[in-house]
C-alpha positions as CSV (number, residue, x, y, z in Angstrom):
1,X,-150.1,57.5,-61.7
2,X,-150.7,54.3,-63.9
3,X,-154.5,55.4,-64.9
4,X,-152.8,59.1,-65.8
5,X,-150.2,58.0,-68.0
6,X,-152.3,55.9,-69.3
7,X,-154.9,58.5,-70.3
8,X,-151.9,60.6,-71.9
9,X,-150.9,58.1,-74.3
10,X,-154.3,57.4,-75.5
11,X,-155.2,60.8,-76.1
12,X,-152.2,61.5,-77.9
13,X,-154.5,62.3,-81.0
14,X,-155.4,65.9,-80.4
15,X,-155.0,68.4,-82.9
16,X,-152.2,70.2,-82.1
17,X,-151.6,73.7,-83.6
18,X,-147.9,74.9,-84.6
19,X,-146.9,78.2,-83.7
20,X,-144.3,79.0,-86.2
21,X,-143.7,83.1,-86.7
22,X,-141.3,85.0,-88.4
23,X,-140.6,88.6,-89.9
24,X,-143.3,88.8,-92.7
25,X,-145.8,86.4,-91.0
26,X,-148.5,86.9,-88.5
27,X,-147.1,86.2,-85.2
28,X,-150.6,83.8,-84.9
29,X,-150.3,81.9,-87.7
30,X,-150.9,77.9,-87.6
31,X,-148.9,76.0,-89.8
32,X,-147.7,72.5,-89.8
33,X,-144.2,72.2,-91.0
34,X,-144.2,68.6,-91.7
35,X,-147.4,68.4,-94.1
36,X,-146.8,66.8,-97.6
37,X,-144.3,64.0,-96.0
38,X,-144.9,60.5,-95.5
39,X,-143.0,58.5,-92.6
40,X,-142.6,55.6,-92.1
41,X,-142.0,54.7,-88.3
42,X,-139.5,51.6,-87.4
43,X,-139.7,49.8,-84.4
44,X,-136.4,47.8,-84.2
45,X,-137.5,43.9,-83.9
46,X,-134.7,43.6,-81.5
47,X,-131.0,43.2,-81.9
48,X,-130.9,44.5,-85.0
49,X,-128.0,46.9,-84.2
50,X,-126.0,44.1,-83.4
51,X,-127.2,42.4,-86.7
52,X,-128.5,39.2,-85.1
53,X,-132.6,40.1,-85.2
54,X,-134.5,37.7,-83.5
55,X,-131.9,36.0,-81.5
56,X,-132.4,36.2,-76.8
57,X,-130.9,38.7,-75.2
58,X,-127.0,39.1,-75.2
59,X,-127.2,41.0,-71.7
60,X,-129.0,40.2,-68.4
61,X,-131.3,43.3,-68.8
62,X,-134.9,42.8,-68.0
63,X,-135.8,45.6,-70.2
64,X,-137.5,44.1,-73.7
65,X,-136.0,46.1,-76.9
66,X,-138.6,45.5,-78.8
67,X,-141.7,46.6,-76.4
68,X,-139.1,49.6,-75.5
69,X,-139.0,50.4,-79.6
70,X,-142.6,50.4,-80.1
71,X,-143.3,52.6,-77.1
72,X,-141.6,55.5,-78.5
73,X,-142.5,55.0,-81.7
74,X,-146.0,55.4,-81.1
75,X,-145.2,58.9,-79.2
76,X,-143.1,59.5,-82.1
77,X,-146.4,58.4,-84.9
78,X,-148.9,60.7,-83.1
79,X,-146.3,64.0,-82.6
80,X,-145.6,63.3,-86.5
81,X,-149.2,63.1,-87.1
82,X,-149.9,66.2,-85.2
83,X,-147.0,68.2,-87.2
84,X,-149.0,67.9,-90.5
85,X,-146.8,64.4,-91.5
86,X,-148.7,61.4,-92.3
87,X,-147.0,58.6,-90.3
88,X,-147.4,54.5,-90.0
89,X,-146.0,51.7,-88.1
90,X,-143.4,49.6,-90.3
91,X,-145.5,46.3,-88.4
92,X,-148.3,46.1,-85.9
93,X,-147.8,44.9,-82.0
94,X,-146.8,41.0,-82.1
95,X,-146.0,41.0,-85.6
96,X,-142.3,40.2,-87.2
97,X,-141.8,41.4,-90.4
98,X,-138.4,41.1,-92.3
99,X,-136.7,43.7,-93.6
100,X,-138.1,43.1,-96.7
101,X,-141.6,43.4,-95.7
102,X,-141.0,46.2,-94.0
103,X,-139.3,48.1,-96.8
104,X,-142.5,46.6,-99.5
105,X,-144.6,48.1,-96.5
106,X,-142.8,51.7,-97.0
107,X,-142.9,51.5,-100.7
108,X,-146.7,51.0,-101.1
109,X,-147.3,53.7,-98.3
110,X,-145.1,55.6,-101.1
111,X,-142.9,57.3,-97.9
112,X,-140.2,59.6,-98.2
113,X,-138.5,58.5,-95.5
114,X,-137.6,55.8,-93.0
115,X,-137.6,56.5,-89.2
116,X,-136.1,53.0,-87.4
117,X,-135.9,53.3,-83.7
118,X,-133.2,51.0,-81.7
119,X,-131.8,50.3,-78.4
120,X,-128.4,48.4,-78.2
121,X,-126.9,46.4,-75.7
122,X,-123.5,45.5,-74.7
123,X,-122.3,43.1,-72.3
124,X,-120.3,45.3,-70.6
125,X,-123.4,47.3,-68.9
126,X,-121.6,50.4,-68.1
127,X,-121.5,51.1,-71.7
128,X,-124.2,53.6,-73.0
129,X,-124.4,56.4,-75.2
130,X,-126.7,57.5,-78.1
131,X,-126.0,57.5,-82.1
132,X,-127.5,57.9,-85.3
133,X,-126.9,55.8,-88.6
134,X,-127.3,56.3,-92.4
135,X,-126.0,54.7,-95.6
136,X,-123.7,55.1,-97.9
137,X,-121.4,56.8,-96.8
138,X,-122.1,61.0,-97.7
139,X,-125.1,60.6,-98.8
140,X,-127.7,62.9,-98.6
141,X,-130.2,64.1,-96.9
142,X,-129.8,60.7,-95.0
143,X,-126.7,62.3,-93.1
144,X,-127.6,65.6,-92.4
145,X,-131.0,63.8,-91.3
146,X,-129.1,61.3,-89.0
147,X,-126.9,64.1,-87.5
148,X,-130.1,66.2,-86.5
149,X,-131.7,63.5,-84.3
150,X,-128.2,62.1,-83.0
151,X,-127.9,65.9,-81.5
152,X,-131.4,66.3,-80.3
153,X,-131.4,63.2,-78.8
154,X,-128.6,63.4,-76.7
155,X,-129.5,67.0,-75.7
156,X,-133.1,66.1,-74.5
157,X,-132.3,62.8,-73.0
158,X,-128.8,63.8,-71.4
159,X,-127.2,60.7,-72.7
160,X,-123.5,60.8,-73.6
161,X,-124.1,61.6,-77.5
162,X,-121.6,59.8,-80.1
163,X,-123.1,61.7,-83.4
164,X,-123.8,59.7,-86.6
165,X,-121.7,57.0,-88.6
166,X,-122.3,54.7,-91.4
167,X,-124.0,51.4,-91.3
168,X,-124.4,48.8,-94.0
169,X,-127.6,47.0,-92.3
170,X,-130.3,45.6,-94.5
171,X,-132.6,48.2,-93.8
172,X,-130.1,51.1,-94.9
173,X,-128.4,49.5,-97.7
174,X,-131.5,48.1,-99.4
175,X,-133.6,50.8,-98.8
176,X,-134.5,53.0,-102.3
177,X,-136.3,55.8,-99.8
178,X,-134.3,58.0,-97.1
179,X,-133.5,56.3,-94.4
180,X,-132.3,56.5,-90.7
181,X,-131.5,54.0,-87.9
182,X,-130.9,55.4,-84.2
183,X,-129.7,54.0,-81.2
184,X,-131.3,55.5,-78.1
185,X,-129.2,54.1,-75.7
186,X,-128.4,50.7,-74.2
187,X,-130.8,48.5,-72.0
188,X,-128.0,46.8,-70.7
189,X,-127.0,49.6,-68.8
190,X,-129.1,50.3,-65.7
191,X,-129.3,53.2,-65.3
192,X,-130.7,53.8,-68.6
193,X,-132.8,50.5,-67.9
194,X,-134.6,51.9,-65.1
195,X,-135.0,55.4,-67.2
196,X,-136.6,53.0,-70.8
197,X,-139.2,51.3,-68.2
198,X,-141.1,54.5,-67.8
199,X,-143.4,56.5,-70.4
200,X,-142.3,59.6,-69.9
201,X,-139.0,58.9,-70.4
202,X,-139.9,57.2,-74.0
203,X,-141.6,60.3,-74.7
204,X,-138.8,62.4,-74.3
205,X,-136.8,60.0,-76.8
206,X,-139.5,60.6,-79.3
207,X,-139.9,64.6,-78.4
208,X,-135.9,64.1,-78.9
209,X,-136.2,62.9,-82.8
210,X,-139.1,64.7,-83.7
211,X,-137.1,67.8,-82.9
212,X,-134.1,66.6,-85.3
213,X,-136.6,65.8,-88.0
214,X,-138.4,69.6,-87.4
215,X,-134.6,70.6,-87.4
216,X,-134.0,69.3,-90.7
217,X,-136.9,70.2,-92.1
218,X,-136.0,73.8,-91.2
219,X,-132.4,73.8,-92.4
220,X,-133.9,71.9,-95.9
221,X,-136.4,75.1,-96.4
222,X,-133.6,77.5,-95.5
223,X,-131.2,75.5,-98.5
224,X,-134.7,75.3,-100.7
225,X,-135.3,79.1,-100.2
226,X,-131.5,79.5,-101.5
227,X,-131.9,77.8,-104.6
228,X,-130.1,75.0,-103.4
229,X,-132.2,71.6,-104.3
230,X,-132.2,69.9,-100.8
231,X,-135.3,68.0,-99.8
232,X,-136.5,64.7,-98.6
233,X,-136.2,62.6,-102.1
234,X,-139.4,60.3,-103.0
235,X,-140.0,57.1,-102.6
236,X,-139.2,54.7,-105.1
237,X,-141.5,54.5,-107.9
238,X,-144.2,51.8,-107.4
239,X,-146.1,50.5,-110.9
240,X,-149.2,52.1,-111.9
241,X,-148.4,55.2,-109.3
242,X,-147.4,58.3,-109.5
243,X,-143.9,59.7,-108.5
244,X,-143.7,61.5,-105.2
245,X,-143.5,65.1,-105.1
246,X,-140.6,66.7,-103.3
247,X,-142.1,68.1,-100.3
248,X,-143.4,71.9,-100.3
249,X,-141.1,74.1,-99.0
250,X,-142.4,77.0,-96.6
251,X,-142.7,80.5,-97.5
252,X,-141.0,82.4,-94.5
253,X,-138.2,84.8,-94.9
254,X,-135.9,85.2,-92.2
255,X,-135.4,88.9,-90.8
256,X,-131.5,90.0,-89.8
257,X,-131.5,92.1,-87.0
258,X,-129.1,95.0,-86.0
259,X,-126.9,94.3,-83.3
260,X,-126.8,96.3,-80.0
261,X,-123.6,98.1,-79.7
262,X,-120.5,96.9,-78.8
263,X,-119.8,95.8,-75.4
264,X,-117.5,97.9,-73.1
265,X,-114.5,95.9,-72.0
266,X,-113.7,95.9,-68.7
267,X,-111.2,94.2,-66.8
268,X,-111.8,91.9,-63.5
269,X,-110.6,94.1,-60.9
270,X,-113.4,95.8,-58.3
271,X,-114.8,98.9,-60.3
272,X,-116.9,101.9,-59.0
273,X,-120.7,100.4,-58.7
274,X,-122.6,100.6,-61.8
275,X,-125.6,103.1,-61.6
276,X,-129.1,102.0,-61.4
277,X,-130.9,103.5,-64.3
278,X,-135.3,103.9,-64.4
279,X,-136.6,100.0,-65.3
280,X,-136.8,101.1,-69.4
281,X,-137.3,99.3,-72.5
282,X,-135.3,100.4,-75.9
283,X,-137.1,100.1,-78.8
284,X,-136.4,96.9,-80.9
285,X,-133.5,96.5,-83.6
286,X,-134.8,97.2,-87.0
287,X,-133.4,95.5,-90.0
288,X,-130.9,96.6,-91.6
289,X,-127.2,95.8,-92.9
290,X,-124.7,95.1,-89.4
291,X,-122.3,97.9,-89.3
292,X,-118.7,97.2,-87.6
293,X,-119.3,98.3,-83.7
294,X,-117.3,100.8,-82.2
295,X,-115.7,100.0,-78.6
296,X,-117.3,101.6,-76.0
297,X,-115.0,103.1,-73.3
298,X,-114.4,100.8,-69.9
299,X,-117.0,100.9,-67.4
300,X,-120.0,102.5,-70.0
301,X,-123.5,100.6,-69.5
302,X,-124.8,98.9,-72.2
303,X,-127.1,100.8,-74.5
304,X,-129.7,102.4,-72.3
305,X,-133.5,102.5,-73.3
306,X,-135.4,105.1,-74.5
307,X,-139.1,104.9,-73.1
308,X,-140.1,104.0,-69.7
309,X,-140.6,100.6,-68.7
310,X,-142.5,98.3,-65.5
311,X,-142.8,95.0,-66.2
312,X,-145.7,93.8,-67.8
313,X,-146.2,90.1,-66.4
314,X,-147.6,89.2,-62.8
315,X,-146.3,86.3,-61.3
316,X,-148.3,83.2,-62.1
317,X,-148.3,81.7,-58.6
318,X,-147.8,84.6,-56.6
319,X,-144.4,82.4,-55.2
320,X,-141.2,82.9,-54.9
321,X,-139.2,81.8,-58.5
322,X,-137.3,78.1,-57.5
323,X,-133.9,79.3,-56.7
324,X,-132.4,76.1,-57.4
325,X,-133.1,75.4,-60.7
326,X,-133.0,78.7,-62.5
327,X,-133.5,80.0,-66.3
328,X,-130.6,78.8,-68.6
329,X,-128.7,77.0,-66.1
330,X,-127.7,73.5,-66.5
331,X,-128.4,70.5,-64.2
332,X,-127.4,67.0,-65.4
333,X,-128.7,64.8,-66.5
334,X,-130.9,67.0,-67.8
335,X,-131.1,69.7,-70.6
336,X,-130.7,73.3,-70.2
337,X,-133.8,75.7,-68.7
338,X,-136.1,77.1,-70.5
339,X,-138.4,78.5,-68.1
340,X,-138.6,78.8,-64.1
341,X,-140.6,77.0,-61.9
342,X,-142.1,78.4,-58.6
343,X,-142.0,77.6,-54.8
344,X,-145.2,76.7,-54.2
345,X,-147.8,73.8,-52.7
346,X,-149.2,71.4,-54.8
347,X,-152.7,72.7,-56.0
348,X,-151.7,76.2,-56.1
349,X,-153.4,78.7,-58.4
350,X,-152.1,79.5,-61.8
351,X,-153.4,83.0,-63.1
352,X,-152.9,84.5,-66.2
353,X,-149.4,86.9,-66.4
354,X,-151.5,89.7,-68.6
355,X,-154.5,89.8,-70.8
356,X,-154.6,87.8,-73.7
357,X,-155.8,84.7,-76.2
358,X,-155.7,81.1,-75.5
359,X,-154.0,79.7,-78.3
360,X,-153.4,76.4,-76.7
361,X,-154.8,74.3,-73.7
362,X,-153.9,70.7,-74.3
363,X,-153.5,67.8,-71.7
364,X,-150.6,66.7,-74.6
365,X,-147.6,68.5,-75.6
366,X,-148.1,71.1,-78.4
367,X,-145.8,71.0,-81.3
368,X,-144.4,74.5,-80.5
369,X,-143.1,73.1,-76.7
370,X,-143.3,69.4,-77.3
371,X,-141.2,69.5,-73.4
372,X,-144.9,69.9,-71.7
373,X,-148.4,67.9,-71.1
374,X,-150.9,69.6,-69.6
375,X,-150.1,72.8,-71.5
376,X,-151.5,76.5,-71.9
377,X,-150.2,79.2,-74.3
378,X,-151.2,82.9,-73.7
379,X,-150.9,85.1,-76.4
380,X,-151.1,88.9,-75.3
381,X,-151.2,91.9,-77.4
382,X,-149.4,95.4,-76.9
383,X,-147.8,94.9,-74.0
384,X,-145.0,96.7,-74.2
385,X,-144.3,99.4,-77.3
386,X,-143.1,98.0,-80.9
387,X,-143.7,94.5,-79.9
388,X,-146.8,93.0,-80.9
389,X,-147.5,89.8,-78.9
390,X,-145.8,88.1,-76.2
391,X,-146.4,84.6,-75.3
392,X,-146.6,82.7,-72.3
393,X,-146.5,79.5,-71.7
394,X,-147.9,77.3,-68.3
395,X,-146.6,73.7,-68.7
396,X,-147.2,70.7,-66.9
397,X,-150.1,71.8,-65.2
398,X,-152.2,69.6,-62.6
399,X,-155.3,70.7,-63.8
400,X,-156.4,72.9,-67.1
401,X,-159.5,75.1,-66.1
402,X,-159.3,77.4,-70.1
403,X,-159.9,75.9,-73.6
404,X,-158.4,77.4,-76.9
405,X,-159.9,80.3,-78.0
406,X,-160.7,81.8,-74.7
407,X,-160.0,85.7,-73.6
408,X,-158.5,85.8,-70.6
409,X,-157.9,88.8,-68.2
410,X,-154.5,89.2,-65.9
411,X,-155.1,87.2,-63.0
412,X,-157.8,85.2,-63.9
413,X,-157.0,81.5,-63.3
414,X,-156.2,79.0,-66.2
415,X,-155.4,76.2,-63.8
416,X,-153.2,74.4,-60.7
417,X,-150.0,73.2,-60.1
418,X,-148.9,69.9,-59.0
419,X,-146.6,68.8,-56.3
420,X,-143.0,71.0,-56.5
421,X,-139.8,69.3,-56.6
422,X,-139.4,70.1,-53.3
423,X,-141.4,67.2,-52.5
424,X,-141.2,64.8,-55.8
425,X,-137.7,65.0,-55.9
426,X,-138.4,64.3,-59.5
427,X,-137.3,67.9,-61.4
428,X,-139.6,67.5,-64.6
429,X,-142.3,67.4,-63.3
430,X,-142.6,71.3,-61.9
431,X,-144.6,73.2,-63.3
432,X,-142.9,75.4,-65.5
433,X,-143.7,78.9,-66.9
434,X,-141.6,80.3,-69.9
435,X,-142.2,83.5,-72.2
436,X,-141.4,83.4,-75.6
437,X,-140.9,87.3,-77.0
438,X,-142.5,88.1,-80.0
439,X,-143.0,84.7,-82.0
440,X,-143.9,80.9,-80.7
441,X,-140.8,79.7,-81.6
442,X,-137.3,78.2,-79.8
443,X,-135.3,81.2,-80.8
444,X,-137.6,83.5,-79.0
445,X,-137.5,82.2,-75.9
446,X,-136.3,84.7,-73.1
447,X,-135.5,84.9,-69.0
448,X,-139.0,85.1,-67.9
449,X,-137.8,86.9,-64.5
450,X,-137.2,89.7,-67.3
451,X,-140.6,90.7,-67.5
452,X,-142.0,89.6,-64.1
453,X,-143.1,92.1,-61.7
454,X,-140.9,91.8,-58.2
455,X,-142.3,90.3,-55.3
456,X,-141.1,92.7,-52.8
457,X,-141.3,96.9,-53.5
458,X,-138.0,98.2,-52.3
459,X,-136.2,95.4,-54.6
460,X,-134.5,95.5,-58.3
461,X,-133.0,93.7,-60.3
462,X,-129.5,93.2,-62.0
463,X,-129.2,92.2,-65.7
464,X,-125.8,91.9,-67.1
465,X,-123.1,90.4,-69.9
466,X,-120.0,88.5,-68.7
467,X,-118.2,87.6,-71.3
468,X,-115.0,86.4,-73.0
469,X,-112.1,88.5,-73.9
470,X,-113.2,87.6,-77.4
471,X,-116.4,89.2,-76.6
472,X,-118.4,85.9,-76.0
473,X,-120.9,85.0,-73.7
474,X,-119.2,83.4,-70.3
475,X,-120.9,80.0,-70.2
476,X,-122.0,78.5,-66.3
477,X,-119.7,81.2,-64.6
478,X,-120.9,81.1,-60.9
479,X,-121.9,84.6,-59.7
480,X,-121.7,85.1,-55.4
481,X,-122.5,88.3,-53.7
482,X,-125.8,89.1,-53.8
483,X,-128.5,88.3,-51.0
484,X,-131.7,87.8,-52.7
485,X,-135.3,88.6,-50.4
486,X,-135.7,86.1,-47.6
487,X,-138.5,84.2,-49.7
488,X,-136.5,83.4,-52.3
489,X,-134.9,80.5,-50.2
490,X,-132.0,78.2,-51.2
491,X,-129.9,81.3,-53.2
492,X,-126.6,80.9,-53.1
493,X,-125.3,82.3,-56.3
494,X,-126.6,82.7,-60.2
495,X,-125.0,80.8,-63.2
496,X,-124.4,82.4,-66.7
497,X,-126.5,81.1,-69.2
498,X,-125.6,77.6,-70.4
499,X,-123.7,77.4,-73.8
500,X,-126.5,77.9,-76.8
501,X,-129.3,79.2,-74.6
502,X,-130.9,82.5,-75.8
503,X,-130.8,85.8,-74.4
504,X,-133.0,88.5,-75.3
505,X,-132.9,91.2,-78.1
506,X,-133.3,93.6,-75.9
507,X,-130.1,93.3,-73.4
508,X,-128.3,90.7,-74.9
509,X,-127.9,89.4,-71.2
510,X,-126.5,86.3,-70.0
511,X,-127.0,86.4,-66.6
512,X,-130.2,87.9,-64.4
513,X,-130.7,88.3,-60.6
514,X,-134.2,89.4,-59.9
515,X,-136.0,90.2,-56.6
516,X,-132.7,91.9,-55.4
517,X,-133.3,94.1,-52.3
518,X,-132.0,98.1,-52.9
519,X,-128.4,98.5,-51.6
520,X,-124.4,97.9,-52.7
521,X,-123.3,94.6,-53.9
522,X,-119.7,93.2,-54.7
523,X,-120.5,90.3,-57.1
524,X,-117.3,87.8,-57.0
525,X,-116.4,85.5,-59.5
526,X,-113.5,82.6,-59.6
527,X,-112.0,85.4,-62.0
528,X,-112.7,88.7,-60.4
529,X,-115.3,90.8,-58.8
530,X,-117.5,94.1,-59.5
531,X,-119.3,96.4,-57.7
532,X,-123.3,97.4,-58.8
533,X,-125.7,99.4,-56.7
534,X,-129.6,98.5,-56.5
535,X,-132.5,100.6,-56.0
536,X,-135.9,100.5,-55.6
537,X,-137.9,99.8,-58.7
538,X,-134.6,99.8,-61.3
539,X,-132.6,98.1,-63.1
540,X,-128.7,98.0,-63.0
541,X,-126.9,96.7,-65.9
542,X,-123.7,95.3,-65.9
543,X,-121.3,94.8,-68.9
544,X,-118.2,92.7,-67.4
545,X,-115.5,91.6,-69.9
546,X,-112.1,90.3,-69.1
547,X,-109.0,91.6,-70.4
């Protein structure tokens, strides 16, 4: 395990390709979103949050701050790297620079911004939680910068997540370039002691910030695109050099889409079961100006589809879907699922869901999913009518057996899984299979057991809404009452989507049971129940809204 982790941090410079797509663009094109800034990366010298650098510990912890700072900022300098930014190290391993240095050291590099990386401690060790800081007070983009990470961090590392705040240290208030200091957590607590001792958890700390940056650099273009002058500012002038540029913005238009219609409301009493209705597609939402929706009368389905439709991906493993950890549901301590993972033995085969491209096939984690090592990204073509590509994506595979720029055929195999959680006890590590509908990006991800063909023949599968009497999604309502095929083992109910997590253009769904054999089902809630009836090679949707 030692010599593998090892062998992941040192080849941590790999070009990686960003898969960035929107309306306008080719769904293929690479782009780097960071290129034209200059970073400079801040490993915290130790008890700098508490404003006494260089002094021992104030806790018992036997976690070093300083080692713990430098690990993720190297993660963090080789993912900026790979996103087009160029990045340095504030000082080198077993050097202590003051602030002053450090700041002289950003000025010649001529940066646009400072990234310093923290962790606190308390001597009460049950305190921990994760925070952002900037200064003066309002000013920008150093707060809406600070705010990014802070949220992103505490999403990705389920920390308890206390935003950002002012902080008149050195580094901020002396600082003539933009400027951010975060606290990851706090070594004196152990439980996140005995998380900071491993690698992969520092790389998830520096997946966590490069997301915020990425964040902010997205919401910056969007204010750019409006005319509104929001970009990282330069450096401060350094004689005999030229002024910084303000960085590029990037030359995609968003697209609105048309909504589906309304929602039929419903109320929670038992209802006659919803029709099953042919496994069909409707054609996707072209842009246009929303119109007000008109209520559709209780107990209508949702919109219904107007070509026939089988779905268009095998299963990668030929295994069950994990019933315990499913798409969109949330399990502390970690974040919402993005993908499914599969019942299966260590070494099993992964095959290729449909024919397509290799775009990616990387033992380290592509910009586009930064969650994954040992990554492979499909992308297929024509699928399924009006949608050019679909994209796959295998993460945290065992073993790669594809490069980039191979064509691969359904079926063919692209590489093994490792041991299943099932055995680890350790839920990261599955491997994990997500599709993304459309474009590369976060937005697009969808409910692969959407587009999976069913294991067994005389099954379906239920896609439905339960939402809000104001219409919104239902967040982590259990759903009981349906008896899945006897492979799928440890079923006991589905979850609504957690808050945030996307649904799919198509249904607008926030809840899917797949693999569901044919016959009548009451599904039962803490706030009602409904009645749906399965057959064979359909769908049934549901629309449930209370009163």
């Amino acid at each position: 395990m030692k010599k593998r982790i090892g062998l992941v941090c040192l080849s941590f410079g790999a070009v990686l390709a960003v898969l960035i797509c929107s309306a306008g663009i080719c769904a293929d094109m690479f782009i780097q979103p960071l290129r034209g800034w200059r970073i400079m990366v801040d490993p915290g010298l130790g008890n700098e949050l508490s404003q006494v650098p260089f002094v021992s510990k104030i806790s018992k912890s036997e976690v070093s701050e300083p080692e713990t700072n430098m690990r993720v900022a190297l993660f963090l300098i080789e993912f900026l790297k790979n996103a087009g930014a160029e990045a340095i190290l504030s000082y080198e391993k077993g050097q202590q620079l003051s602030v002053e240095e450090r700041l002289k050291k950003a000025e010649d590099f001529k940066a646009n911004w400072i990234i310093s990386i923290h962790h606190d401690e308390d001597k009460d060790s049950q305190i921990n939680y994760v925070k952002a800081f900037y200064h003066p007070a309002g000013k920008e983009p150093n707060v809406s910068m600070a705010r990014s990470i802070a949220v992103h961090l505490a999403e990705e590392t389920g920390q308890p997540g206390r935003g950002a705040d002012v902080f008149a240290y050195q580094l901020l208030t002396r600082s003539t370039i933009p400027a951010v200091m975060i606290n990851c957590g706090f070594i004196s607590n152990p439980e996140s002691a005995k998380k900071l001792k491993t690698l992969d958890f520092n790389r998830t700390e520096a997946v966590a910030i490069l997301k915020g940056i990425l964040k902010f650099e997205e919401d910056s273009r969007k204010a750019a695109s409006s005319s509104i002058p929001f970009v990282p500012a330069p450096s401060a002038a350094v004689p005999g050099s030229a002024p910084v540029a303000a960085l590029p913005p990037l030359n995609i238009q968003p697209t609105a889409a048309a909504p589906l219609p309304a929602l039929p409301p419903s109320g929670i009493q038992p209802a006659p079961a919803a029709p099953a209705v042919p496994l069909i597609l409707p054609p996707m939402p072209q842009p246009k100006t929303p119109e007000p929706a008109t209520p559709a009368p209780t107990e209508a389905p949702m919109a219904l589809p107007s070509e026939n439709f089988e779905p268009p991906l095998i299963n990668p493993t030929g295994g069950p879907v994990d019933q315990t950890w499913l798409y969109a549901e949330s399990l502390k301590p970690y974040s919402p699922r993005r993908g499914v993972s599969f019942a299966v033995d260590a070494g099993c085969e992964v095959k290729a869901s449909a024919d397509g491209e290799v775009v990616e096939a990387s033992d380290t984690p592509p910009i586009a999913v930064p969650e994954y090592t040992n990554c492979v990204i499909i992308k297929h073509f024509g699928l399924v009518s009006q949608i050019p590509t679909i994209f796959t994506v295998y993460g945290r595979l065992s073993t790669i057996k594809v490069k980039k720029g191979d064509k691969v055929k359904q079926g063919d195999v692209i590489g093994t899984t490792g041991p299943h959680f099932s055995k680890t006890k350790v839920r990261d590590k599955d491997f994990e299979f997500q599709v993304r509908w459309g474009n590369i990006n976060d937005k697009c991800i969808v409910n692969p057991e959407l587009f999976i063909k069913p294991l067994g023949k005389n099954t379906g599968i239920i896609i439905g809404q339960f939402l809000q009497n104001t219409g919104d999604p239902y967040p982590d309502m259990k759903i009981f009452g349906v008896i899945k095929l006897d492979v799928c083992k440890e079923y006991y109910y589905t979850l609504t989507y957690a808050r945030g997590l996307p649904s799919s253009e198509i249904f607008k769904e926030n809840f899917v049971i797949g693999d569901v054999p044919a016959g009548d089902y009451t599904l039962t809630t803490q706030l009602g129940t409904r009645s749906a009836r399965v057959e064979p090679g359909k769908i049934t949707l549901l629309s449930w809204k209370l009163e």
